[in-house]
KEZA-955420 format. One record per residue: residue number from 1; x, z, y of N, C-alpha, C, O in turn. Coordinates in steps of 0.05 Angstrom, whole numbers. Atoms other than C-alpha are relative to their C-alpha. Layout:
! KEZA-955420
NODE resi nc1 nc3 nc2 cac1 cac3 cac2 cc1 cc3 cc2 oc1 oc3 oc2
NODE NUM X Z Y X Z Y X Z Y X Z Y
...
This chain:
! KEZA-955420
NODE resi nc1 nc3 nc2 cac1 cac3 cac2 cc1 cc3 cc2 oc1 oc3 oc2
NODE 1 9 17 -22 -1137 1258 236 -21 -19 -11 -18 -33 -31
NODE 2 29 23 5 -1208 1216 236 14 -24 11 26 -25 32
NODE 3 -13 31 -7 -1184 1140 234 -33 -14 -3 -48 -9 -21
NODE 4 21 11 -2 -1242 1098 257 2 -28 -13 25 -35 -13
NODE 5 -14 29 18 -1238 1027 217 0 -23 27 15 -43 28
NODE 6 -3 24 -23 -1249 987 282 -12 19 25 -36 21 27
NODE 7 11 -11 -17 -1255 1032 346 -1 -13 22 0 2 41
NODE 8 12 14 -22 -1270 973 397 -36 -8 -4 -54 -10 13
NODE 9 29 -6 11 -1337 967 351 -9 9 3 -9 27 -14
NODE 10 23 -26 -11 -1386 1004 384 -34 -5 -24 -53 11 -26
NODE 11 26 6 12 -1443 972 337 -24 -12 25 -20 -24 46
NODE 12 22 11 -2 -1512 958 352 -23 26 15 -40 21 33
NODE 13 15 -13 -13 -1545 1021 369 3 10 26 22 11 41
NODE 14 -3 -18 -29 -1571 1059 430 12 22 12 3 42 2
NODE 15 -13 -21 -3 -1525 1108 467 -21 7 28 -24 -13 42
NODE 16 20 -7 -24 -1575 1136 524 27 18 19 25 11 43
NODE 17 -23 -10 -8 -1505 1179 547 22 -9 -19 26 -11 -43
NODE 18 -27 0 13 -1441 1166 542 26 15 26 19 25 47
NODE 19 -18 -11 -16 -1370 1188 573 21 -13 9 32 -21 -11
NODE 20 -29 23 -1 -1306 1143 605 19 25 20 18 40 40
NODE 21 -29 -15 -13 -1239 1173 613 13 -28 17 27 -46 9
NODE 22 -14 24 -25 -1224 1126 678 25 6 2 37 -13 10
NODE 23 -31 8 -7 -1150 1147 682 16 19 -24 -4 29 -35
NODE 24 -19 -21 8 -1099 1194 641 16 17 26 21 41 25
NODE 25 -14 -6 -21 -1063 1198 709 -9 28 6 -33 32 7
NODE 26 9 -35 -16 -1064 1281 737 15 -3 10 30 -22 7
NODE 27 -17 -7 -12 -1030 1310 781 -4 31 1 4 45 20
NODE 28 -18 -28 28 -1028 1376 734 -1 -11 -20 -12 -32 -27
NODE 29 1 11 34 -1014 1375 665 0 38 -7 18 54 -8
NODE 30 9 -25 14 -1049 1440 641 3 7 -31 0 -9 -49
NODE 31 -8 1 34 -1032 1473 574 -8 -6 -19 4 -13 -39
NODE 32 31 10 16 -1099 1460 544 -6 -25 -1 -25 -28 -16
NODE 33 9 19 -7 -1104 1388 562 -6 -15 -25 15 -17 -38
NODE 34 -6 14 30 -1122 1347 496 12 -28 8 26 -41 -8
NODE 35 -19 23 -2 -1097 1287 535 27 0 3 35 -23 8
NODE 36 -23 -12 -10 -1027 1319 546 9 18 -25 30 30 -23
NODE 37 -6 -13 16 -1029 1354 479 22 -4 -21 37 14 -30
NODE 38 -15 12 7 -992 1308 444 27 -9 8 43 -21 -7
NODE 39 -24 2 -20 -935 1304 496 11 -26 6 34 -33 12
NODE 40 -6 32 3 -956 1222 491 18 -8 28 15 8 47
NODE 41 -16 4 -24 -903 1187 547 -23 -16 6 -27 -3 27
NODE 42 18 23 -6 -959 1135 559 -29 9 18 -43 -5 32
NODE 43 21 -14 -10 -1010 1181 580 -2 -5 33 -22 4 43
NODE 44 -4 1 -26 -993 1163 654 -11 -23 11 -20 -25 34
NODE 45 1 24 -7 -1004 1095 654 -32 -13 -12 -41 -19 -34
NODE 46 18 24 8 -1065 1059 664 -9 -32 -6 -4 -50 11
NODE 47 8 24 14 -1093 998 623 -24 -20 8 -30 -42 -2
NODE 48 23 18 0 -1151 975 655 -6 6 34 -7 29 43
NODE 49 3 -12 -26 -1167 962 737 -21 0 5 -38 -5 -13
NODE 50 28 -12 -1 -1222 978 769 -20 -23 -1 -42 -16 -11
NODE 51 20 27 -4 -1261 906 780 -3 -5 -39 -25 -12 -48
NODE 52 12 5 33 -1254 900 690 -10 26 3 -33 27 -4
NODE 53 16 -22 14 -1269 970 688 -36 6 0 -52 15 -16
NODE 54 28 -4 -13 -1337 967 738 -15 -33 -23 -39 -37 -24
NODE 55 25 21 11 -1360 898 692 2 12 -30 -17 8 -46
NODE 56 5 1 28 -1340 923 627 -32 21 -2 -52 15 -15
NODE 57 15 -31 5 -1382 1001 637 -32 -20 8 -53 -16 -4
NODE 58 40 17 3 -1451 946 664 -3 -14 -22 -27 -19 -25
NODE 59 -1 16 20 -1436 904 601 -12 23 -20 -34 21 -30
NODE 60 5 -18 18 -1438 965 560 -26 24 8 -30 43 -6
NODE 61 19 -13 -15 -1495 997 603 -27 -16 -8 -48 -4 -6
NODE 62 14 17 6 -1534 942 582 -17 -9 -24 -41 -14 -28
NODE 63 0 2 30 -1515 933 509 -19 14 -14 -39 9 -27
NODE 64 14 -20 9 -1528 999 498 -20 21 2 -25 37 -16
NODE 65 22 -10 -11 -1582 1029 536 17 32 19 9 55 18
NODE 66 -21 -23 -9 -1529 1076 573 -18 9 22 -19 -10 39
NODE 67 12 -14 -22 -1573 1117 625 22 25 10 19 28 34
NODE 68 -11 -22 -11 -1523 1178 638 30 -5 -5 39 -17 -25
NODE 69 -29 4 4 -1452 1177 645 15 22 12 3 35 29
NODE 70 -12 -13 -4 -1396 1221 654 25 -10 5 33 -28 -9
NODE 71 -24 6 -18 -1335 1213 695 29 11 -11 30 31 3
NODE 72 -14 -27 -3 -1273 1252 674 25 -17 -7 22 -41 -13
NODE 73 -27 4 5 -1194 1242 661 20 14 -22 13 20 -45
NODE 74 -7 2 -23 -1142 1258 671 -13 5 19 -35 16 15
NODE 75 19 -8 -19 -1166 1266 738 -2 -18 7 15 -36 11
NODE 76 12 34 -13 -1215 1216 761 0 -5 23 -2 -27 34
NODE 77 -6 15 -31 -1207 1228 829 20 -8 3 19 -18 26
NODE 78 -23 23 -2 -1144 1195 824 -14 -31 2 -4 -51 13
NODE 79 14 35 1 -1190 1131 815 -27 4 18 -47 -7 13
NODE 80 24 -2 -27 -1238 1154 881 -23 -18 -2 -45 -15 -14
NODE 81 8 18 -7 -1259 1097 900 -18 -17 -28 -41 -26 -27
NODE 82 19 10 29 -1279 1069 823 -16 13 -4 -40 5 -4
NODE 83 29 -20 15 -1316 1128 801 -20 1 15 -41 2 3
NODE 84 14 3 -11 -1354 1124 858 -19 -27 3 -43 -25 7
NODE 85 15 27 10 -1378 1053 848 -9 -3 -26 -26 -20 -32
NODE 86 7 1 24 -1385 1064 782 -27 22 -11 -43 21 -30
NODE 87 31 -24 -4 -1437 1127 795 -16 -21 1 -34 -20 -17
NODE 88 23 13 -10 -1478 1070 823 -16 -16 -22 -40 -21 -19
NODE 89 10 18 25 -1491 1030 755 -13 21 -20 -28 10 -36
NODE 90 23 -15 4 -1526 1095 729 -11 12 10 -7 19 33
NODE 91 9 -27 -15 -1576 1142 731 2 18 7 -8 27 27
NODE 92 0 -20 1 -1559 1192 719 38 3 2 48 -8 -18
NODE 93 -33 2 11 -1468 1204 726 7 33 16 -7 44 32
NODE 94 -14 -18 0 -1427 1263 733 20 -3 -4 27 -18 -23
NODE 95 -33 -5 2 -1348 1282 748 10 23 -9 2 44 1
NODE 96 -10 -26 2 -1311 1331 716 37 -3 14 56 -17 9
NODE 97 -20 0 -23 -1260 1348 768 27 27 0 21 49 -8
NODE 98 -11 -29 0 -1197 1398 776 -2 7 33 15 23 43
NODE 99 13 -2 -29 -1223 1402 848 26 -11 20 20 -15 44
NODE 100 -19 -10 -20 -1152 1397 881 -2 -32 16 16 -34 32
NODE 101 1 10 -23 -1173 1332 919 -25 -10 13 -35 -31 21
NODE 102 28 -1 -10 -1233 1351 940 -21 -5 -11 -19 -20 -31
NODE 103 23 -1 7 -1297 1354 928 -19 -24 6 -27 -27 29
NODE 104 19 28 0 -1340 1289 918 -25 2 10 -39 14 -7
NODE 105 27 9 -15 -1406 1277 963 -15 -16 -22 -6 -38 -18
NODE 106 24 4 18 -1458 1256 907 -31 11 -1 -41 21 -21
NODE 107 25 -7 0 -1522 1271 920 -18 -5 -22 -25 -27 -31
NODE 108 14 8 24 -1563 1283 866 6 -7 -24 -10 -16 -40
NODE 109 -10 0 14 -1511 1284 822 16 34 -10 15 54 4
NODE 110 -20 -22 4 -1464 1338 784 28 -6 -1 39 -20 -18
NODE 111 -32 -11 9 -1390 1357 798 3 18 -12 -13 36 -4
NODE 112 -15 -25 19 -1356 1408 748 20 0 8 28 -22 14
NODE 113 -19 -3 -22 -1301 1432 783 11 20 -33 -3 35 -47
NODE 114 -2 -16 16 -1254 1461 727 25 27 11 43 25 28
NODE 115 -17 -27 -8 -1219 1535 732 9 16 -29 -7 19 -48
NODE 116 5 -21 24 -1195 1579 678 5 27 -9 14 37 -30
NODE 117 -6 -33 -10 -1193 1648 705 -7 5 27 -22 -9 41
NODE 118 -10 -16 -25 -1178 1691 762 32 -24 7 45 -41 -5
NODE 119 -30 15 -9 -1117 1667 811 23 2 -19 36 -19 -21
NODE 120 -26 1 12 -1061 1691 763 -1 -9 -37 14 -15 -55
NODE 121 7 16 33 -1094 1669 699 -3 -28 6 8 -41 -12
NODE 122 2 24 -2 -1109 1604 724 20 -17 13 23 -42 15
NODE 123 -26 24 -14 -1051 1581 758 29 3 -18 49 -11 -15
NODE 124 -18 6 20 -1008 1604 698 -4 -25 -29 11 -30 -47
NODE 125 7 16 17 -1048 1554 659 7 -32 16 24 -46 5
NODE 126 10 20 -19 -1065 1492 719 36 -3 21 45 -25 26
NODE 127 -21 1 -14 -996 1510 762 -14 9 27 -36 4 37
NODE 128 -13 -20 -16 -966 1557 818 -30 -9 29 -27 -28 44
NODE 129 19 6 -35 -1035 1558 880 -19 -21 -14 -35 -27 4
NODE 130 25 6 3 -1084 1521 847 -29 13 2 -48 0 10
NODE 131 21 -7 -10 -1136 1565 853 -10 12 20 -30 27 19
NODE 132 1 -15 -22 -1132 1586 920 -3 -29 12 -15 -28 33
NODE 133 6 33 -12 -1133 1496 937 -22 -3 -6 -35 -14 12
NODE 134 16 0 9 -1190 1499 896 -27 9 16 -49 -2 20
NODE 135 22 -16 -10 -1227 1555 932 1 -13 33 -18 -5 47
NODE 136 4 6 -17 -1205 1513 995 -20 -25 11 -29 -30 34
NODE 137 18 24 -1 -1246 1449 973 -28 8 0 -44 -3 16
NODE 138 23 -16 15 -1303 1489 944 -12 11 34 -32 4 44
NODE 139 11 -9 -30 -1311 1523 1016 -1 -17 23 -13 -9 43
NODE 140 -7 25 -23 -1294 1457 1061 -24 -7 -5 -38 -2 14
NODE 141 18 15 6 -1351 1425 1028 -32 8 11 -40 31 17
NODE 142 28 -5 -19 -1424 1414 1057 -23 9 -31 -31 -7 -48
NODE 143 14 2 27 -1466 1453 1003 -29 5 3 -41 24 -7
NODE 144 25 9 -12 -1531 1424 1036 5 -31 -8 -10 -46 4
NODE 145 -6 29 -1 -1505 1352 1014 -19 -5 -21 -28 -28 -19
NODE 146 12 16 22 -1548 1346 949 16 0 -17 0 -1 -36
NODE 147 -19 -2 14 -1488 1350 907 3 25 -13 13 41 3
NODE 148 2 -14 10 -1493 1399 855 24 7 -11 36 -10 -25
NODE 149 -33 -1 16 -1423 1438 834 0 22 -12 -7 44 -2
NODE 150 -7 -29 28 -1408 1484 773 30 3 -8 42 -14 -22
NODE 151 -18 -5 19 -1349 1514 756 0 1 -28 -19 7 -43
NODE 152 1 -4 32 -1325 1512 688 21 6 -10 37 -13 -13
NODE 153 -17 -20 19 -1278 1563 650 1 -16 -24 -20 -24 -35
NODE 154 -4 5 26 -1245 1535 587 5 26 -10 26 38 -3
NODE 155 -15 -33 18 -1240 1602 545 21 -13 -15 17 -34 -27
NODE 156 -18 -7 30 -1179 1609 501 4 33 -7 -9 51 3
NODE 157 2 -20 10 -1153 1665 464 7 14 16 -5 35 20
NODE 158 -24 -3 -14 -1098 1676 510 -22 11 23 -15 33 32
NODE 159 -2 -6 -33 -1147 1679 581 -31 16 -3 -45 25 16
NODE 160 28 -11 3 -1214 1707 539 4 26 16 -17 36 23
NODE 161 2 -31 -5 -1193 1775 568 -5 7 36 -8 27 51
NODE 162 10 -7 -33 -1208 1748 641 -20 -15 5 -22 -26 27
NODE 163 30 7 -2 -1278 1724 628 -20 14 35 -28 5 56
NODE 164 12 -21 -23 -1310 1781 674 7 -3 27 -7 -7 47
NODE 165 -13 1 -34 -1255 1781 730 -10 -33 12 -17 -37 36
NODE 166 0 29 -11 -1264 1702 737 -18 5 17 -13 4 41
NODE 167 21 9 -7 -1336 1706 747 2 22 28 -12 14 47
NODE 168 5 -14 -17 -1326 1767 797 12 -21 29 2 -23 51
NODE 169 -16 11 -23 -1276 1725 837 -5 -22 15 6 -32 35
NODE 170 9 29 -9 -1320 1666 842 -27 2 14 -38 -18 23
NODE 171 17 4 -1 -1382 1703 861 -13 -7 24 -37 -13 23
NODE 172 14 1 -27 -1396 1694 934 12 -30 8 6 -36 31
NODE 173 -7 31 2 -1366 1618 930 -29 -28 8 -48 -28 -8
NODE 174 16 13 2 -1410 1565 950 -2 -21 -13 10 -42 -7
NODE 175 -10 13 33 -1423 1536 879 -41 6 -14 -55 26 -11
NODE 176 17 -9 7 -1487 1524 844 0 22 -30 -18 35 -40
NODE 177 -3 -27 24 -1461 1569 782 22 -4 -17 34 -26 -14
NODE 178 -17 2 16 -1412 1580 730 -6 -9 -29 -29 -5 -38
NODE 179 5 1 26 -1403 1558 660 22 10 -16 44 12 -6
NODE 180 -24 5 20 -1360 1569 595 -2 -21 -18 -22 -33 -26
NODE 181 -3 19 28 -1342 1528 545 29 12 -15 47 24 -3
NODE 182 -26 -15 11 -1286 1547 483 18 -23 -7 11 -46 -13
NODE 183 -28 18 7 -1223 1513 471 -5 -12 -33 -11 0 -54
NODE 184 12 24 23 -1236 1452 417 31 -7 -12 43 -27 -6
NODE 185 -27 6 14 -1166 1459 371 -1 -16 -6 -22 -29 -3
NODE 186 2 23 21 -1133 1403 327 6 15 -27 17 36 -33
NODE 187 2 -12 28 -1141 1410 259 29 8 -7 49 -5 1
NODE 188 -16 -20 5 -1093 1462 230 17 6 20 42 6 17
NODE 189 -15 -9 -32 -1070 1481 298 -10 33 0 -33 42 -1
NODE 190 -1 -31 -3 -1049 1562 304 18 5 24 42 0 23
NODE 191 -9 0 -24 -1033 1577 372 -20 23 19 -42 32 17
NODE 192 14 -27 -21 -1044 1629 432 -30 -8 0 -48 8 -7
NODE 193 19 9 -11 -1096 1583 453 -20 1 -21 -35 20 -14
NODE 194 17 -7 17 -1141 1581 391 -17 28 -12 -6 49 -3
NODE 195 -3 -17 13 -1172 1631 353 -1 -11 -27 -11 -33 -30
NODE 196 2 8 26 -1161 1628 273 -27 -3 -7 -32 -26 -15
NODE 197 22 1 15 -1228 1637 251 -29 3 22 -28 18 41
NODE 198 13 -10 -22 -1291 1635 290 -16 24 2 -32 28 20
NODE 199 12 -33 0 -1311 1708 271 15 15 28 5 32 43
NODE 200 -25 -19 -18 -1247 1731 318 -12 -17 23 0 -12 44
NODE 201 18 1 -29 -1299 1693 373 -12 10 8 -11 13 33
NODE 202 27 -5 -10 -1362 1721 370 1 22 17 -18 27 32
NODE 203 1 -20 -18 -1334 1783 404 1 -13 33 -6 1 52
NODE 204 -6 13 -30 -1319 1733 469 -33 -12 4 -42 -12 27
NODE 205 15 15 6 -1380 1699 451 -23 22 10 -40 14 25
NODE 206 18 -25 -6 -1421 1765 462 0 8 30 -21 14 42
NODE 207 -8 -7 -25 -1380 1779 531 -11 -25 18 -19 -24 41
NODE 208 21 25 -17 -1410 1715 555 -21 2 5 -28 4 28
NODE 209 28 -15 3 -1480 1734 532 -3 32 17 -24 44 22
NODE 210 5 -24 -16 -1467 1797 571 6 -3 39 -4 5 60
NODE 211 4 21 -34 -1445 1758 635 -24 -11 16 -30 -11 39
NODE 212 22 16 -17 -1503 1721 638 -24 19 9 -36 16 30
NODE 213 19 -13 -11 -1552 1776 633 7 22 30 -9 33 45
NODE 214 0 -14 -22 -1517 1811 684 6 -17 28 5 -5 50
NODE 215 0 18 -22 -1504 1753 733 -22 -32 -12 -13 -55 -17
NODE 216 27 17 17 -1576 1711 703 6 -27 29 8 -48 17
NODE 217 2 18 -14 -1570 1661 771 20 -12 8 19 -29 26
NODE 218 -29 10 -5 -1499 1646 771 18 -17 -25 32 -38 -26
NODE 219 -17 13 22 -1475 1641 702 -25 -21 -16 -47 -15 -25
NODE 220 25 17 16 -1511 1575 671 -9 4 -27 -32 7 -36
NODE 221 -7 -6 27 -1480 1584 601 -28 9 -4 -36 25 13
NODE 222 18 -13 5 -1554 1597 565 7 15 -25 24 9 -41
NODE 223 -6 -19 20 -1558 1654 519 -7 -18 -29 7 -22 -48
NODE 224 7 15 28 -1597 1615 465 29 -23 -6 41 -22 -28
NODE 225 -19 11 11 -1542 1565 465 19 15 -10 26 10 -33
NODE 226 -32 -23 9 -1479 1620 458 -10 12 -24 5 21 -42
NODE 227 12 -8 30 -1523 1641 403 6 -8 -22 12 3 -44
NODE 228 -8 21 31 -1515 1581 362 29 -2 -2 37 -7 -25
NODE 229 -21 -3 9 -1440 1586 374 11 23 -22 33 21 -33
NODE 230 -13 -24 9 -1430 1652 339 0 -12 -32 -15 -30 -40
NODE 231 -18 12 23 -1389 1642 267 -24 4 -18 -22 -13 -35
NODE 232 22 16 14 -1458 1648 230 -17 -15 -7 -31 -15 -27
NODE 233 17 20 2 -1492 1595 242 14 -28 19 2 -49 22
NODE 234 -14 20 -13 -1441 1553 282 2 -28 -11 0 -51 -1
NODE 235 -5 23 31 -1428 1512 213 -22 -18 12 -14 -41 16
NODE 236 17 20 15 -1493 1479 217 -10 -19 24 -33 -30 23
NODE 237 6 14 -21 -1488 1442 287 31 -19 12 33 -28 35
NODE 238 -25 8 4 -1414 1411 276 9 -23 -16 -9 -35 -28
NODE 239 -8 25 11 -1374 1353 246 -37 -22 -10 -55 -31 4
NODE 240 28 20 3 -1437 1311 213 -21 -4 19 -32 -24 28
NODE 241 25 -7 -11 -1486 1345 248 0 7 29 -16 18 44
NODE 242 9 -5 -35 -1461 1342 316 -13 -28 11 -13 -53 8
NODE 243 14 24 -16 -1507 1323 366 12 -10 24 -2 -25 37
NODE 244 -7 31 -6 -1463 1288 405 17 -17 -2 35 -26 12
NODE 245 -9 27 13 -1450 1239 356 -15 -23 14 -2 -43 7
NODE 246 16 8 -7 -1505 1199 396 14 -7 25 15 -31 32
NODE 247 -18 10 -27 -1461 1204 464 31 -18 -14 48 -15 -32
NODE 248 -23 27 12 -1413 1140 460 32 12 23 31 8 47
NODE 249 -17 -6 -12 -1341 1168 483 24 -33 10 28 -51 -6
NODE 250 -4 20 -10 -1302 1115 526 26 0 6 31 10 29
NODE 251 -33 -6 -13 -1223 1112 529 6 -30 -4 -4 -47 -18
NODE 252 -8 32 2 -1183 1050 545 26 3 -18 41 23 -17
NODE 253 -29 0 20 -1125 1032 493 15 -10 1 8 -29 16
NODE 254 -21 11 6 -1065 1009 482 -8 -41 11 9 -53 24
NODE 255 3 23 4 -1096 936 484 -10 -7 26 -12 -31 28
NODE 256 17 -7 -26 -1131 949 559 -21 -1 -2 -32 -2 20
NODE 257 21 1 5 -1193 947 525 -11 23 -8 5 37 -19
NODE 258 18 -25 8 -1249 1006 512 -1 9 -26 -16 -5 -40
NODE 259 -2 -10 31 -1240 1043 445 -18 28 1 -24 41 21
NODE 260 28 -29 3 -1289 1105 419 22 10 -26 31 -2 -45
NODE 261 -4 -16 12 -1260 1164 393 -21 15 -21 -44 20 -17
NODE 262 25 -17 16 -1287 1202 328 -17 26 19 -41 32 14
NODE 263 22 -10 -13 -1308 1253 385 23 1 28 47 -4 27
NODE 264 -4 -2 -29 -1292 1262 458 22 17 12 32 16 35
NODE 265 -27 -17 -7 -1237 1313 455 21 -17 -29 41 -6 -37
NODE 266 -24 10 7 -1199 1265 409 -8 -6 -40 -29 2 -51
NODE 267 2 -3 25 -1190 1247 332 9 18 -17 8 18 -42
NODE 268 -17 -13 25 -1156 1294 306 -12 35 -8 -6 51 -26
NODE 269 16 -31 11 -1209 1360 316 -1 8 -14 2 -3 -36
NODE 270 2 -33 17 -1217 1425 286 -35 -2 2 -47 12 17
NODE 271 35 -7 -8 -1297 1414 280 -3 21 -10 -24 31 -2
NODE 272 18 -18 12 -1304 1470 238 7 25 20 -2 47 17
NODE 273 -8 -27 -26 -1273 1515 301 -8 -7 22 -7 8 41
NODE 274 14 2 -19 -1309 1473 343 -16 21 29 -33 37 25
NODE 275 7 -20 -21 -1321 1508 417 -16 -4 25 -22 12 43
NODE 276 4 20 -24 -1347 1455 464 -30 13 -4 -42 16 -26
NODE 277 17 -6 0 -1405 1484 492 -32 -26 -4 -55 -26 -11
NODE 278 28 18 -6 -1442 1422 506 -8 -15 -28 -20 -37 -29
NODE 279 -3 23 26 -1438 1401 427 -37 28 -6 -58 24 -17
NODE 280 26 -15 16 -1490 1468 418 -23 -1 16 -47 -1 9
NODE 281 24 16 -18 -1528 1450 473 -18 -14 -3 -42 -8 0
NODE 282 12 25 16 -1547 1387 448 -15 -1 -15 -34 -17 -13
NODE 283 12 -5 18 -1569 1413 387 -25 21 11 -49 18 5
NODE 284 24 -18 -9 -1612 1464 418 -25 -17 18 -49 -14 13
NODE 285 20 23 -14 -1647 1408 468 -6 -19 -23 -29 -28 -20
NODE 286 -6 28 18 -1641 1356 416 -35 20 -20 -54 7 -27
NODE 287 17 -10 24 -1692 1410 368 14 5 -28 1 15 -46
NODE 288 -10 -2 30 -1647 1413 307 15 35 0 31 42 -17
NODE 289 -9 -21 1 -1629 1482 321 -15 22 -5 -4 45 -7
C-alpha cells in the first residue's frame, strides 16, 4: 500500500482536472467496487455536507487551476441536488452514474452510465434487474437535451467473455456510445476478477479492437489507445509515468476534510496490471506515447 506523508497536502501546483467522490453511499454494492472492496463498515457514512463541500471544491478550483471535474461515488446521485450545483463551479464536469436513478439533464456535459455485460452478466455483478432499470432510464430520457451519455463496461476476467453480447444488447439504445475500461486490482490480489499477468489480456484487449472496427460509431474505446494497453508496451505508461498523476483525486476522510489518494482507484494498486482505460488515454493525448 502507497502511504502518502500528508494526504490533505495538495501542494502548490496546477491540477487543470481533477475528481471528487461526493458520497460512498450506493444503493448497490457491486463485486468490483474498490470502495466496497475492503468490506470498510464506514463506507456508508458521509463526512462532509453539501454547503462545506460546494465552498471547499471553489476554494480548491481556485488554488489549483481546476477547469474539469468529475463527479462519481458511490453513487452521486444519491447527492442530486450537490452534484448538480457543483457542475456549475466548472467548465467542464462529468458524472459517472449506475443509472438506476435516472438520468441527469446536463447539457453540454457527460454522463457515464455504468453496465458490465448483458442482463445476466450484469445483474450477477450490480444485483437481481438492474439492467433492465437501467435500460428504463436510458430510454425515459430526452436524448435531444444536450446531455451526452456513454455506457461503460468494466471488463474482468470473469465477464471478458460477454464483451460482444453487451455491445449487441445495447445497440439500438439511445446512448451516444459505449466504452471499456479493465478492472484496476490491488497489489497481489488473485481473483476471478483479475487477470495474473497482462499477457492473459491482450487476447480481450484485441476483442475490443475488433468491436470497434466493427461497430466504428458506437464503440468510443479508440484503437490507438487499447494499443498502448497491450502487455508490451503497457509498462511504460504506469505507476511513475502515469498521466494521471496530474488529475488531483478528491475523497473526504475520516477527519471530514478532503484527502488525495496515490491514484483514484485507491492506494493500494496493482499499477503494473493497471487497466483503467483513461490512464492510456492520457498518455496518448498528453504525447508521451
Amino acid at each position: 500500500m502507497t502511504v502518502l506523508e500528508d494526504p490533505t497536502d495538495f501542494g502548490d501546483r496546477s491540477h487543470p482536472a481533477a475528481l471528487v467522490n461526493v458520497t460512498n453511499r450506493c444503493n448497490l454494492k457491486c463485486t468490483h467496487c474498490f470502495v466496497f472492496r475492503d468490506d470498510n463498515p464506514n463506507a456508508s457514512i458521509d463526512r462532509m455536507d453539501d454547503e462545506t463541500m460546494l465552498h471547499q471544491l471553489e476554494v480548491l478550483r481556485d488554488r489549483h487551476g481546476i477547469r474539469s471535474m468529475l463527479f462519481m461515488g458511490g453513487e452521486p446521485m444519491v447527492r442530486r441536488r450537490l452534484v448538480l450545483r457543483a457542475m456549475e463551479l466548472f467548465e467542464d464536469a462529468s458524472i459517472v452514474t449506475n443509472g438506476t436513478y435516472g438520468i441527469p439533464s446536463v447539457p453540454g456535459h457527460l454522463v457515464t452510465v455504468s453496465l458490465d455485460g448483458p442482463p445476466e452478466v450484469n445483474d450477477s455483478i450490480r444485483g437481481p434487474g438492474v439492467f433492465s432499470r437501467v435500460e428504463e432510464t436510458i430510454r425515459a430520457r430526452d436524448p435531444r437535451d444536450g446531455t451526452t451519455v456513454i455506457l461503460q463496461m468494466a471488463v474482468m476476467r470473469s465477464t471478458a467473455h460477454a464483451m460482444e453480447a453487451f455491445v449487441e444488447a445495447v445497440a439500438d439504445w439511445p446512448i451516444d456510445g459505449v466504452a471499456f475500461t479493465f478492472y484496476v486490482p490491488t497489489a497481489g490480489e488473485h481473483s476471478d476478477l483479475a487477470w495474473d499477468t497482462n499477457e492473459e489480456r491482450d487476447e480481450v484487449i484485441d476483442r475490443a479492437i475488433a468491436l470497434k472496427r466493427r461497430y466504428p460509431g458506437l464503440v468510443k474505446s479508440s484503437i490507438a489507445t487499447l494499443e498502448l494497453m497491450k502487455s508490451d508496451r503497457c509498462g511504460a505508461y504506469t505507476g511513475d509515468n502515469c498521466a494521471l498523476r496530474a488529475m488531483l483525486p478528491l475523497y473526504v476522510g475520516d477527519g471530514g476534510v478532503f484527502e488525495r489518494t496515490y491514484c483514484c482507484y485507491g492506494n493500494d494498486v496493482d499499477c503494473d496490471r493497471c487497466g483503467a482505460y483513461a490512464v492510456f488515454n492520457a498518455a496518448r493525448h498528453r504525447g508521451t506515447a
